[in-house]
KOLLOVO-230315 format. One line per field, with one value per residue (C-alpha): residue number from 1; residue in one letter; x, z, y. Coordinates in steps of 0.25 Angstrom, whole numbers. Example, Ala and Ser with C-alpha at 12.3 -4.5 7.8 and 13.67 -1.06 7.14 Angstrom:
KOLLOVO-230315
i	(1; 2)
aa	(A; S)
c1	(49; 55)
c3	(31; 29)
c2	(-18; -4)
***
This chain:
KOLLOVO-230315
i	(1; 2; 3; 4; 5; 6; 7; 8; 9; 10; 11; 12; 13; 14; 15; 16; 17; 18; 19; 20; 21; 22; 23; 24; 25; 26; 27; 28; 29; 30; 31; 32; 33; 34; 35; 36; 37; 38; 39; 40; 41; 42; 43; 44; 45; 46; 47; 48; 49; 50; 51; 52; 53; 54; 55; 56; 57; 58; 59; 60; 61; 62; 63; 64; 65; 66; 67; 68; 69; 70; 71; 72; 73; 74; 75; 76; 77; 78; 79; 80; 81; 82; 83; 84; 85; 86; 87; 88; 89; 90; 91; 92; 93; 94; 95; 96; 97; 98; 99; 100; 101; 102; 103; 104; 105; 106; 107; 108; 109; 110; 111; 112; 113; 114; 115; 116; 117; 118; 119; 120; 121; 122; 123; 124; 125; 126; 127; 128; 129; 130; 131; 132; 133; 134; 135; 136; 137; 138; 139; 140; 141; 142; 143; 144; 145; 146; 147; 148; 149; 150; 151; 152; 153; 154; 155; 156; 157; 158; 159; 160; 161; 162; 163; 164; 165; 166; 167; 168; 169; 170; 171; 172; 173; 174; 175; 176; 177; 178; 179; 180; 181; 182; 183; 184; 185; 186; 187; 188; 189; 190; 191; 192; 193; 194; 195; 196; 197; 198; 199; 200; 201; 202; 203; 204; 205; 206; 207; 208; 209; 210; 211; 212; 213; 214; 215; 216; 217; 218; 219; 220; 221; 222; 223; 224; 225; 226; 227; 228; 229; 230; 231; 232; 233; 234; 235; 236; 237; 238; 239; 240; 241; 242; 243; 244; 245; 246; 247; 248; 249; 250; 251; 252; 253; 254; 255; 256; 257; 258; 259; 260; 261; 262; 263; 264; 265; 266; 267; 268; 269; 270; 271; 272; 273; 274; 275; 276; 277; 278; 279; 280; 281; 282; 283; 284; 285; 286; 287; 288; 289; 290; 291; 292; 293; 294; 295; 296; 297; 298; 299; 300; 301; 302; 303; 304; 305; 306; 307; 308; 309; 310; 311; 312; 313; 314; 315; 316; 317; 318; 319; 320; 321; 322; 323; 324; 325; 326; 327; 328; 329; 330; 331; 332; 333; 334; 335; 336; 337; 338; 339; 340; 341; 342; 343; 344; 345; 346; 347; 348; 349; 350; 351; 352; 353; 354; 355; 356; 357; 358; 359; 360; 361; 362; 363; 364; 365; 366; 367; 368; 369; 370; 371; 372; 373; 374; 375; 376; 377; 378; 379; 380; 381; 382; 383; 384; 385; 386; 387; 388; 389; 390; 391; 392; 393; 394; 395; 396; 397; 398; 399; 400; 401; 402; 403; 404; 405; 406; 407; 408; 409; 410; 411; 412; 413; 414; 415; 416; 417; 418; 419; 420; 421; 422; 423; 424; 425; 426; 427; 428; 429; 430; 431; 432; 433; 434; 435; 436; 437; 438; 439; 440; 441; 442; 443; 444; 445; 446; 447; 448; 449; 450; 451; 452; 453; 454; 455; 456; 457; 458; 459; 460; 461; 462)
aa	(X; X; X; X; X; X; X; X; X; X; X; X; X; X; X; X; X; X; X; X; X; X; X; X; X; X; X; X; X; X; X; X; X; X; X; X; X; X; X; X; X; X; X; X; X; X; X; X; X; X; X; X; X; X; X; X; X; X; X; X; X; X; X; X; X; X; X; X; X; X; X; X; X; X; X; X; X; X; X; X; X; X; X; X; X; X; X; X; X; X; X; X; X; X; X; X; X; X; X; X; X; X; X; X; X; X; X; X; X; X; X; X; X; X; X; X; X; X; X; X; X; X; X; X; X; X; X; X; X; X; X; X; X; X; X; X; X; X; X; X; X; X; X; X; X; X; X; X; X; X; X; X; X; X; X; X; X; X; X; X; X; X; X; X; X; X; X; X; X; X; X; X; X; X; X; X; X; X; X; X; X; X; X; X; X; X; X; X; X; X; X; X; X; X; X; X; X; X; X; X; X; X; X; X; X; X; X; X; X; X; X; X; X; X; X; X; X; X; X; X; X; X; X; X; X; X; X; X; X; X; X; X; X; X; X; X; X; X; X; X; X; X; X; X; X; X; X; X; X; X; X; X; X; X; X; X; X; X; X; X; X; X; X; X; X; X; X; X; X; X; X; X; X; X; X; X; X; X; X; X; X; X; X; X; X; X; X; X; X; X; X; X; X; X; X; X; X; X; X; X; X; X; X; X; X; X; X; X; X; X; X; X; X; X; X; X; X; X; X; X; X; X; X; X; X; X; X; X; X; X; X; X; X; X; X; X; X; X; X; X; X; X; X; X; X; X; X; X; X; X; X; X; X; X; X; X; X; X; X; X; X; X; X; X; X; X; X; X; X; X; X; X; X; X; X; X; X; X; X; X; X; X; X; X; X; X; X; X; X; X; X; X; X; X; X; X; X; X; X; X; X; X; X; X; X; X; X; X; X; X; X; X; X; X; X; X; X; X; X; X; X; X; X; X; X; X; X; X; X; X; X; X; X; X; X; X; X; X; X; X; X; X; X; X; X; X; X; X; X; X; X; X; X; X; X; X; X; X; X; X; X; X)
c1	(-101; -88; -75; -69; -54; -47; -37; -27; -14; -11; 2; -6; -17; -22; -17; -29; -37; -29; -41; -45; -44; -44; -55; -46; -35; -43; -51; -38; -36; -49; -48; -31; -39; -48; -38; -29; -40; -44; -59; -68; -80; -84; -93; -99; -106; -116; -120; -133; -136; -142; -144; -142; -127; -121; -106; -100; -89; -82; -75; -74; -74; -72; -79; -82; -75; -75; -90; -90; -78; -83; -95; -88; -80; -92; -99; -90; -88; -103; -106; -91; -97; -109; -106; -95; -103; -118; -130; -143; -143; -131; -130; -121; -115; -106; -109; -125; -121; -114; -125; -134; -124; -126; -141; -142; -132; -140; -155; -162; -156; -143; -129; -129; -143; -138; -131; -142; -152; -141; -140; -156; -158; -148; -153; -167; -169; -168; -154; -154; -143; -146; -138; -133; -126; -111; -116; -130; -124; -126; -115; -106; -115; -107; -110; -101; -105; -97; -99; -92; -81; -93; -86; -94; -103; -108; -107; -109; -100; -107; -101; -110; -102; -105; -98; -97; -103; -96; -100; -90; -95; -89; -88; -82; -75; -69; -72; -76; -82; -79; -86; -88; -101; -100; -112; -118; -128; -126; -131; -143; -157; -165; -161; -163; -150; -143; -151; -148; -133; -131; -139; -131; -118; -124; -129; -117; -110; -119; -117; -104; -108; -117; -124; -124; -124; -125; -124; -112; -115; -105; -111; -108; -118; -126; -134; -140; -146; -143; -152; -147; -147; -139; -129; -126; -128; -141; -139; -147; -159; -172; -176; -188; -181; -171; -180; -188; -177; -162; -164; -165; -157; -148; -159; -167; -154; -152; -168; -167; -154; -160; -146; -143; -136; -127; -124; -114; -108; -96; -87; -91; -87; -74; -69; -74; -66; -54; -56; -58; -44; -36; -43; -42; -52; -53; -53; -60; -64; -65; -71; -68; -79; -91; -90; -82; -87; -82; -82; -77; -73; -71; -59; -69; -69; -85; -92; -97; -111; -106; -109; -96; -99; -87; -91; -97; -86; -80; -64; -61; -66; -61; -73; -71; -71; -80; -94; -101; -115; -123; -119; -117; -104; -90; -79; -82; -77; -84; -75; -63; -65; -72; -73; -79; -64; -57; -66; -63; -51; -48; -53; -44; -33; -37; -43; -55; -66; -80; -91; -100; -91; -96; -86; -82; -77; -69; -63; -58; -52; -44; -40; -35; -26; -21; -15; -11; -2; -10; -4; -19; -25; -14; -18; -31; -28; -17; -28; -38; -28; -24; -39; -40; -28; -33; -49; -44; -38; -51; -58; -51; -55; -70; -63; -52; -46; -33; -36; -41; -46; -48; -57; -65; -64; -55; -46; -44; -32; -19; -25; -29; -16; -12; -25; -21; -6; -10; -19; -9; 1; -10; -11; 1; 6; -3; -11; 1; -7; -17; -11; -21; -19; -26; -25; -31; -36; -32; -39; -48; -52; -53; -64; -69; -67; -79; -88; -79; -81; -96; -97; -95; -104; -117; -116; -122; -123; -122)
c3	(119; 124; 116; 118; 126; 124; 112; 107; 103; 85; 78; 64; 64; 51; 48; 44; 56; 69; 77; 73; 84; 80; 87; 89; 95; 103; 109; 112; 121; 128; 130; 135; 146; 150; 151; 160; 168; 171; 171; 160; 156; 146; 134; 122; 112; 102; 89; 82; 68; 57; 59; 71; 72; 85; 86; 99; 103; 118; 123; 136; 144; 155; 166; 176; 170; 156; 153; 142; 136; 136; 129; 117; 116; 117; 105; 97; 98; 98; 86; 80; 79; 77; 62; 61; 64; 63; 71; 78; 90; 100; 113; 124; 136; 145; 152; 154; 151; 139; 133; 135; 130; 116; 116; 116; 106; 97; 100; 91; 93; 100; 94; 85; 82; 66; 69; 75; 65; 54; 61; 62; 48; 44; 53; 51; 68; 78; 82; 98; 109; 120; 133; 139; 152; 144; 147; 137; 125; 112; 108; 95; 81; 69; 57; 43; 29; 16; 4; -10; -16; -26; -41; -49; -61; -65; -54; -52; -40; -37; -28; -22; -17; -14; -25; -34; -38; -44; -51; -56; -66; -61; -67; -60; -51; -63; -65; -79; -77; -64; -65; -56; -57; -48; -41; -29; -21; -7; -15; -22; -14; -26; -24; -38; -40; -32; -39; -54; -50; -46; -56; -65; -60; -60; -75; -78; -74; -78; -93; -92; -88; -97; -83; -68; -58; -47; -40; -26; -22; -12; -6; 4; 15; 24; 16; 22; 13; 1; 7; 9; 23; 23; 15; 12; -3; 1; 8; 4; -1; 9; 17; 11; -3; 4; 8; -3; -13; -7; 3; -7; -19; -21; -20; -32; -41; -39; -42; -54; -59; -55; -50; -34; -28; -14; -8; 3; 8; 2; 15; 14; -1; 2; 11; 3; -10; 0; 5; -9; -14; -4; -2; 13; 24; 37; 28; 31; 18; 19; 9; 9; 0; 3; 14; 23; 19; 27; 25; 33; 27; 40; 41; 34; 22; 27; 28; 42; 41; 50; 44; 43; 41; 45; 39; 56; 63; 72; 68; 76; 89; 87; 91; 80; 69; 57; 57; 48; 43; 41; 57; 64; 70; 72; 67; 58; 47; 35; 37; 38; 28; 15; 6; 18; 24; 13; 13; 28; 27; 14; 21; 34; 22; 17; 3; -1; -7; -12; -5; -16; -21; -19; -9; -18; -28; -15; -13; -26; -25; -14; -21; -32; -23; -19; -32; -31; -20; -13; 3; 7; 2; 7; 20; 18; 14; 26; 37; 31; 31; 46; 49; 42; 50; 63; 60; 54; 67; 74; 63; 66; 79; 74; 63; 60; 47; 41; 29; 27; 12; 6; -3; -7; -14; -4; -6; -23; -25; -18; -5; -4; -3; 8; 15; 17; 20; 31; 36; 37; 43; 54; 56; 57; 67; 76; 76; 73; 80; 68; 56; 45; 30; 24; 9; -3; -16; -31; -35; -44; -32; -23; -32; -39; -29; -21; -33; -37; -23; -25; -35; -28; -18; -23; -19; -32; -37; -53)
c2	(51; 56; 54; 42; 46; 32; 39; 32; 35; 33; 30; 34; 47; 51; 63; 68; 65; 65; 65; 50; 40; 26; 18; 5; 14; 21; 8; 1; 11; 12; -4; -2; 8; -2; -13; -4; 0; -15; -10; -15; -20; -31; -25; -36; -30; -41; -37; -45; -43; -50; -65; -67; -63; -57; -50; -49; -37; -39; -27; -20; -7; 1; -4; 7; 19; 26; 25; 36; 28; 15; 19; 26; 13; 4; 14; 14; -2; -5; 6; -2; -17; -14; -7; -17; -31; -25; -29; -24; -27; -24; -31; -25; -28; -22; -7; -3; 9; 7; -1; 9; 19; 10; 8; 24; 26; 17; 23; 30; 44; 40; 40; 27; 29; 27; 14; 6; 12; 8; -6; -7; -5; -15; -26; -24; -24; -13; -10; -14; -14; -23; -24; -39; -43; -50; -64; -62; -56; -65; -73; -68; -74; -70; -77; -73; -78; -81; -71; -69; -74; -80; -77; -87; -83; -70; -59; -42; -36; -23; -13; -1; 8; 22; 31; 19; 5; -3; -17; -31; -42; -55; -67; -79; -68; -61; -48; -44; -29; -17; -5; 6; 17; 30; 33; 40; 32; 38; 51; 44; 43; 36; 21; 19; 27; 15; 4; 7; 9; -4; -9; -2; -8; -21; -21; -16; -27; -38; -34; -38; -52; -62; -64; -60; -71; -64; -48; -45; -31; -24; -12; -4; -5; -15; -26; -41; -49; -39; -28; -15; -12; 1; 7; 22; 19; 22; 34; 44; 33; 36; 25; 22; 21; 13; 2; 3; 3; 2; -11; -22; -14; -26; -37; -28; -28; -45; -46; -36; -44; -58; -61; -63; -53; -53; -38; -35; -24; -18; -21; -34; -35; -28; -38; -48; -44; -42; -58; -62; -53; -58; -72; -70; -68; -57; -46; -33; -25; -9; -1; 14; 22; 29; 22; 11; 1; -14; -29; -42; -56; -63; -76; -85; -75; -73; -62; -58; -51; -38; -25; -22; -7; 1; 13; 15; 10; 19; 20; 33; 40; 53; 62; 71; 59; 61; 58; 50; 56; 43; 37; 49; 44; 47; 39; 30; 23; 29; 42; 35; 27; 30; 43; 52; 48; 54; 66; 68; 68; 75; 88; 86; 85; 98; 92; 99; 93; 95; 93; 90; 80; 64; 58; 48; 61; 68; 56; 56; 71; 65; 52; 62; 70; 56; 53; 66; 63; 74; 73; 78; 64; 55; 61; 56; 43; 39; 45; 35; 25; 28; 26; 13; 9; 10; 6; -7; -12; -8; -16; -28; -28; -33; -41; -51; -42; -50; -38; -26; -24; -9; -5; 8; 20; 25; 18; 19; 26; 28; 32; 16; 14; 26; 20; 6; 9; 18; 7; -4; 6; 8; -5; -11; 1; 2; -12; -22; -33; -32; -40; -34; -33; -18; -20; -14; -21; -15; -2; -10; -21; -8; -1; -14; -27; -26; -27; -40; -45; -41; -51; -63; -59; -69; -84; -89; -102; -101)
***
C-alpha cells in the first residue's frame, strides 16, 4: 500500500521519535477531507465471534476519489476492531473494491495472512470476509458478563507474566502471602518448563493456607473457557506440544489440585483490579510488559468478551514505524508499549545495551539510569508517555473509558510517574473534549495487584 498522505499537525512529538504519527490525528483529518469535499460513502463493518455475538463499526469514505487512501484507512480500521473486539468472520459493506482490497489482505499469503490465522485458531472456524449490500448486514449482538470481585474463602491469584509469575494467597479478600519468581517462558520450548512453574507458584502459596478454595489465573493471552488459545508465553512451544501439552495447561493444574479454576487474560484482570481499587466502572486497564497487555469493565462493571488485544492495534502510520516480528506489521502497540518500547527507544537515546541480555534485564539498565536522573532515560520515558497520550484518545473511540488504569513492569519505578504525566498532559491539550482519568496504583498493587484481582476470579459457593 501507499502511505497514507492525511498528516496531521502535533502539539506533543516525542522527542525520541519525530516520525511518529498518531493514528487518531491523522484519521481526523482524512474524515475533515471528506466532510469538506461533500463526497462520501457509507462503510459498516460486522464482527461475529464466539456465541453468536456480532460488533458493528459505521464510518465513511471517499466516494469517488482517493481510492489508495480510503483503503489504508479501511485497513487499518478493519485490522483495528478486529484485535480490539475479535471475531471470525467479517462482513463488509461499502466499495467493491475495498472489500476485496480486505479479502486479499486476509488470504493465505496476503498482508494480514497472520491475523486471520491468529483469529482462526482462536475461534476454532475459518476466518472469512463476506461482502453485504448496507441493508443485509447483521444487527450489533454484544453480550457482556459479570466476573470477579468473589473474595470469599480460601483463594490463589496467579499472575503469568512474561519475565515474572507472580502468586497471592487470599483469604476473605485479605492477602496473607505475595511473591514474585523470575522465569523465562517465551524462551522455553519443553511445556513442562511452564507447567512446574505455575505449579510451583501455586504450591507455594497454598502452603500458606490451611486450604485452597479455589484458583484465578491472569495471563497474558487469549483463553475461552480456560483453554489457551494463544499466548506468546508459549512462543517457542511446537504446535504439536502446544496442543498436546499447552491448550488445556490450566484445566490440568485445577484436576491435579481438585480445586476449580477460572483464567482470564491479564487485561482483563488489569481492569478488573482498577474497577475493584477505585469501585467504579468504564475503566480500561493497560499492562506494559512483555507485552501490552488490555482489559475493559464496561458501565455495568462487566466484562465484555472482546479480545481486547492491543498489543496489534495500529497507534501510528508512520511508514517507517517499527515492526513487530510475531505480526509482521507496522505500528502497533507492542512497540510502544511494553519492554520492546523502552529498548527501542533507548538506542535512539544513545544508551547501549546488550544484545544478549533478556528484555526484562535492559529494561532494568534503563530503569537504573532513571534513578540516576540519567536525561537519556527520562527521554525514554516522556516519548512513551506522549504516545500513550494520543492512543488513549483513539482508544476511546471503541470504548467509553472514565479511567485509564496502568500497570506493568514498565511502569515500576519513577519513569511510571514521567509516563502517566505525559499521558494526561496529551490529553488534556489536545483532546479536551475527553474527560479521562490516567492513574497509576501503588508500586506494590502495580507489580502484585493482578494476582489479588486474580483471586477473585472463581464464582464459588463455599
Amino acid at each position: 500500500m501507499s502511505e497514507f498522505r492525511y498528516k496531521a499537525t502535533l502539539k506533543h512529538t516525542p522527542e525520541l521519535d519525530e516520525e511518529f504519527r498518531p493514528i487518531v490525528l491523522d484519521n481526523r483529518e482524512y474524515i475533515n477531507a471528506i466532510d469538506n469535499a461533500g463526497d462520501s460513502q457509507i462503510v459498516k463493518i460486522a464482527l461475529e465471534r464466539n456465541e453468536g455475538c456480532v460488533s458493528v463499526i459505521e464510518t465513511k469514505v471517499f466516494g469517488n476519489r482517493e481510492k489508495d487512501q480510503n483503503m489504508i484507512y479501511v485497513e487499518r480500521l478493519v485490522k483495528t476492531i478486529l484485535w480490539l473486539k475479535g471475531g471470525w468472520r467479517l462482513f463488509f459493506a461499502g466499495p467493491e473494491y475495498i472489500g476485496e482490497f480486505l479479502k486479499e489482505a486476509y488470504s493465505e499469503g496476503g498482508i494480514r495472512s497472520f491475523d486471520a490465522k491468529f483469529m482462526s485458531k482462536v475461534y476454532d472456524k475459518a476466518f472469512v470476509i463476506e461482502i453485504l449490500p448496507i441493508e443485509k448486514m447483521p444487527k450489533e449482538n454484544e453480550a457482556a458478563k459479570p466476573v470477579g470481585r468473589n473474595i470469599n474463602g480460601y483463594r490463589i491469584g496467579f499472575d503469568a507474566g512474561g519475565s515474572d509469575r507472580k502468586v497471592s494467597a487470599v483469604i476473605d479478600g485479605n492477602s496473607v502471602y505475595s511473591e514474585e519468581v523470575v522465569w523465562h517462558p517465551k524462551m522455553m520450548s519443553d511445556p513442562k518448563y511452564h507447567y512446574q512453574g505455575i505449579m510451583d507458584s501455586i504450591k507455594r502459596a497454598a502452603a500458606q493456607m490451611p486450604k485452597v478454595d479455589a484458583i484465578g489465573v491472569s495471563a497474558a493471552g487469549v483463553y475461552i473457557n480456560n483453554q489457551v488459545k494463544a499466548a506468546s508465553l508459549f512462543l517457542k512451544v511446537s504446535s504439536e506440544d502446544f496442543d498436546k501439552h499447552v491448550k488445556n495447561i490450566f484445566i490440568d493444574v485445577s484436576k491435579e489440585l481438585g480445586v476449580p479454576i477460572e483464567v482470564t487474560n491479564d487485561g482483563d484482570v488489569t481492569a478488573l483490579a482498577g474497577a475493584m481499587s477505585l469501585d467504579k466502572n468504564c475503566v480500561l486497564g493497560i499492562a506494559m510488559g512483555t507485552s501490552e497487555a488490555a482489559g475493559y469493565v464496561n458501565e455495568q462493571g462487566y466484562i465484555t468478551g472482546w479480545l481486547n488485544e492491543l498489543a496489534f492495534v495500529p497507534i501510528d502510520y508512520s511508514p517507517i514505524a517499527m515492526i513487530d516480528e510475531w505480526s509482521g506489521d507496522i505500528g502497533c502497540g507492542v512497540k510502544y508499549f511494553s519492554q520492546d518500547g523502552v529498548i527501542k527507544l533507548a538506542l535512539k537515546a544513545g544508551i547501549m545495551l546488550d544484545k544478549d541480555k533478556t528484555p526484562a534485564e535492559n529494561l532494568k539498565v534503563v530503569q537504573d539510569l532513571m534513578k540516576k536522573d540519567d536525561q537519556r532515560a527520562t527521554k525514554i520515558y516522556e516519548s512513551i508517555g506522549c504516545y500513550l497520550g494520543y492512543a488513549i484518545a483513539y482508544y476511546a473511540q471503541f470504548y467509553k473509558i472514565n479511567y485509564v488504569l496502568l500497570l506493568g513492569r514498565v511502569t515500576s519505578g519513577r519513569g511510571g510517574m514521567i509516563i502517566l504525566k505525559k499521558a494526561q498532559k496529551v490529553l488534556k491539550e489536545e483532546f479536551s473534549e475527553l474527560h479521562i482519568k490516567v492513574i497509576m496504583p501503588d508500586e506494590k498493587s502495580r507489580r502484585v495487584g493482578q494476582s489479588l484481582a486474580a483471586a477473585s476470579l472463581p464464582k464459588v459457593n463455599i
